[in-house]
C-alpha positions as CSV (number, residue, x, y, z in Angstrom):
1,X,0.0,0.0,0.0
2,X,1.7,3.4,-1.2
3,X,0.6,6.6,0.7
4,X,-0.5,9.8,-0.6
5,X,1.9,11.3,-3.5
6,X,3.9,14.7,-2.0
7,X,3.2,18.0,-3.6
8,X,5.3,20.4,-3.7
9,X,5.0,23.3,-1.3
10,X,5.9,25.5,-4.6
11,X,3.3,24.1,-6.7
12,X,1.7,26.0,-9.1
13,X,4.3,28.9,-8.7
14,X,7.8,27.5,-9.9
15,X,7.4,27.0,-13.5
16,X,9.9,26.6,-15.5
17,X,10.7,29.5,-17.9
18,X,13.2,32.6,-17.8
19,X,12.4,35.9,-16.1
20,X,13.2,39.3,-15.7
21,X,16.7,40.3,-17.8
22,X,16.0,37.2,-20.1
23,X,18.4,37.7,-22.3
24,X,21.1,37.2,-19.8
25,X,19.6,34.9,-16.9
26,X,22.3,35.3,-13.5
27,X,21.2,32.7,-11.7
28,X,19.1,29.5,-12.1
29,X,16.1,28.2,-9.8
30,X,15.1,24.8,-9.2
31,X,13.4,22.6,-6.3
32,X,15.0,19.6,-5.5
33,X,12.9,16.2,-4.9
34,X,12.2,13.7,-4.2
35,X,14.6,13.9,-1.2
36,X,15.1,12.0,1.7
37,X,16.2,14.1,4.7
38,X,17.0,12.9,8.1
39,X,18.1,15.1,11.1
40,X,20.8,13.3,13.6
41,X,21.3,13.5,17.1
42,X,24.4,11.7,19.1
43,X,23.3,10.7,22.8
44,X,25.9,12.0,24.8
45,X,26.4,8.4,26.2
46,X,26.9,6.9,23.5
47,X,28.5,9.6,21.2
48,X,31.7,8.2,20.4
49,X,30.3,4.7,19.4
50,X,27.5,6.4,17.0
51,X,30.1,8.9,15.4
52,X,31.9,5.6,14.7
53,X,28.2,4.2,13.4
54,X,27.5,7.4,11.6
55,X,30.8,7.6,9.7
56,X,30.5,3.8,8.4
57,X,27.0,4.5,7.2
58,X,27.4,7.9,5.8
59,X,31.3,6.5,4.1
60,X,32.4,9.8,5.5
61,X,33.6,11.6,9.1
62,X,30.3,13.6,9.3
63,X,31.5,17.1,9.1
64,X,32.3,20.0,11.8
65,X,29.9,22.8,12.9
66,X,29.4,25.3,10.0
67,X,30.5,22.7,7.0
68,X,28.5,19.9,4.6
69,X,30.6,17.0,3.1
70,X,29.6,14.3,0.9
71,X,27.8,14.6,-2.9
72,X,25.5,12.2,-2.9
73,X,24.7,11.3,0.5
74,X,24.8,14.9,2.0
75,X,25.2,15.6,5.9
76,X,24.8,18.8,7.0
77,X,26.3,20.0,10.5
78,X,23.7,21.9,12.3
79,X,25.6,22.0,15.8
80,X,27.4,20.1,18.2
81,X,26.7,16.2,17.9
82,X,23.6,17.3,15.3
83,X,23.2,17.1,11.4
84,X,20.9,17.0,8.5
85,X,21.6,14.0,6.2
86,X,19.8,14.7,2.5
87,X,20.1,12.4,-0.8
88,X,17.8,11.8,-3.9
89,X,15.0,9.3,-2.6
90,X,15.6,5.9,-3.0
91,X,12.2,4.6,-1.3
92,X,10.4,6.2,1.2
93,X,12.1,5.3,5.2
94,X,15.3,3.8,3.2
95,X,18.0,6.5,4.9
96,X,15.8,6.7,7.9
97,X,16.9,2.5,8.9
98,X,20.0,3.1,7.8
99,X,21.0,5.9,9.6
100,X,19.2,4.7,12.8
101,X,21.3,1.3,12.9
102,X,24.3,3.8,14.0
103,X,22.2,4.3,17.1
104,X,21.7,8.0,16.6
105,X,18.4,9.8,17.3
106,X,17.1,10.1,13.7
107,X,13.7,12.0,12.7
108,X,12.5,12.3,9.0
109,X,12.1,15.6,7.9
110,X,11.1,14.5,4.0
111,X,7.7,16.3,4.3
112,X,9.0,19.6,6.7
113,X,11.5,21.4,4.2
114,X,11.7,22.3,1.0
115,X,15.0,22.3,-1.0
116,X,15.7,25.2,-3.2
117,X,19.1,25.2,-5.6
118,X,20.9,28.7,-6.9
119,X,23.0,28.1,-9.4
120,X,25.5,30.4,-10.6
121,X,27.5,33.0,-9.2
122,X,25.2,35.5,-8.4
123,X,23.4,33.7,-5.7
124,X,25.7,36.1,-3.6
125,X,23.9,39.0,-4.9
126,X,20.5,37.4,-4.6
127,X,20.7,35.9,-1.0
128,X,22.5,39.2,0.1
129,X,19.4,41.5,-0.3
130,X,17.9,39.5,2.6
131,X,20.4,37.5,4.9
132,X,23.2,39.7,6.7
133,X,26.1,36.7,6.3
134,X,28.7,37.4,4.4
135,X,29.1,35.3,1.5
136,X,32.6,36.1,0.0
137,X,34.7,33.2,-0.9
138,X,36.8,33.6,2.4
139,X,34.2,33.5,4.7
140,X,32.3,31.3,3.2
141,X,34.0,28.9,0.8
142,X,31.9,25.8,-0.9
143,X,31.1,23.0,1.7
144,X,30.3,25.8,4.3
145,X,26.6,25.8,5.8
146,X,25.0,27.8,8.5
147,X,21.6,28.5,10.1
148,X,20.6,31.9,9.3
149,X,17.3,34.2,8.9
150,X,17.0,34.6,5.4
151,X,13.9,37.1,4.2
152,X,12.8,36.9,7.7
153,X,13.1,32.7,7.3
154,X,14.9,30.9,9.2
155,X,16.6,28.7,6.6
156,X,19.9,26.0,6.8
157,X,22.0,27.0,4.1
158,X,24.5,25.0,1.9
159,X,27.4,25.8,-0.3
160,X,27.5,22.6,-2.4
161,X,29.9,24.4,-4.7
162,X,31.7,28.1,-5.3
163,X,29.0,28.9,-7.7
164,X,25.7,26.9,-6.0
165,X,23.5,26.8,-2.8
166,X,21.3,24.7,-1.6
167,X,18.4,26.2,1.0
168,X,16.5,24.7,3.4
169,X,13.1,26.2,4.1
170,X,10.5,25.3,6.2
171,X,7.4,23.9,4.3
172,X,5.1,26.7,5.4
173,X,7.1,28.7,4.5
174,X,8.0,28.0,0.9
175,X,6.4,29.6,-1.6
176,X,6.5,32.8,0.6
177,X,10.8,32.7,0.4
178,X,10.0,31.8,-3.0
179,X,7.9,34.6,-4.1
180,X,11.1,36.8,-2.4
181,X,13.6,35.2,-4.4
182,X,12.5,35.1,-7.5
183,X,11.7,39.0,-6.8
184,X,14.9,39.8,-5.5
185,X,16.7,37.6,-8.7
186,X,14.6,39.6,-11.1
187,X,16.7,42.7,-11.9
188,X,19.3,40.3,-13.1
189,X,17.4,37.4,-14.6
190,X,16.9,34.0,-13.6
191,X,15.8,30.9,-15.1
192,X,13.5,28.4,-13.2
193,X,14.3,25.1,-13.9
194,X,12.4,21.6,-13.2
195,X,12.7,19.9,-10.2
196,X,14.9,17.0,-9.9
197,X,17.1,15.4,-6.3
């Protein structure tokens, strides 16, 4: 028995097309899914022995405070002995067991975010006219990631690469964040692409 098919939180308002400066789109807009997402806790009493767990599971050290690693298993660090772990669904609850046989704390968050991906090198621009980080390449280099208010959203960010970012943003909140982006992209251009993980 299957359950009900997810929609999309953006649905009907990201369609594909370009926008604003057409003839010169800055940046491109998609939606990733289907994802699988899994927040991780480490019990303090057992810390060591999950980290252990974690890194056999995830084929990686999961990564300090502030930094992703991984391509296509993704883990986030969200703070001390706590990250997000994201990759393209395999089958609904699949990273969910697997991650919880490390015997972290594991919730899925599949239906609470949404997953929004800037490409290009003016996502700096962009995300600038609402979040207050500083995005230089110093300060915050690909595989960097941090918790931030972003258009009044709190939002997890992600530098998968020096010219692409991956957002977090709560369901409820989606097409609100995306209304503002695709507002504050549209001096430059953008082009909104189909979703895909």
């Amino acid at each position: 028995m299957t359950g009900p098919a997810r929609r999309s939180a953006l649905d009907p308002g990201a369609r594909p097309g370009r926008f604003g400066r057409t003839a010169a789109a800055g940046i491109v807009l998609r939606e990733r899914r289907p994802l699988e997402m899994v927040e991780i806790g480490l019990p303090a009493a057992l810390a060591e022995t999950c980290r252990r767990g974690l890194a056999e599971r995830l084929g990686f050290l999961p990564p300090a405070l502030n930094r992703a690693a991984g391509k296509e298993l993704r883990a986030i660090a969200l703070g001390p002995g706590h990250w997000l772990a994201v990759r393209a669904e395999r089958r609904a609850g699949a990273l969910l067991a697997e991650l919880a046989a490390s015997g972290a704390y594991v919730t899925d968050l599949g239906h609470a975010r949404t997953v929004i991906r800037i490409a290009g090198r003016a996502w700096v621009d962009v995300l600038g006219k609402g979040c207050s980080l500083d995005f230089h390449p110093a300060a915050f280099p690909a595989h960097s990631a941090a918790q931030t208010l972003c258009a009044d959203v709190a939002v997890v960010l992600d530098a998968v690469a020096t010219d692409a970012i991956d957002i977090y943003v709560p369901r409820s909140y989606a097409l609100h964040f995306w209304e503002w982006l695709t507002d504050a992209a549209f001096a430059g251009g953008y082009e909104v692409q189909p979703a895909a993980p």
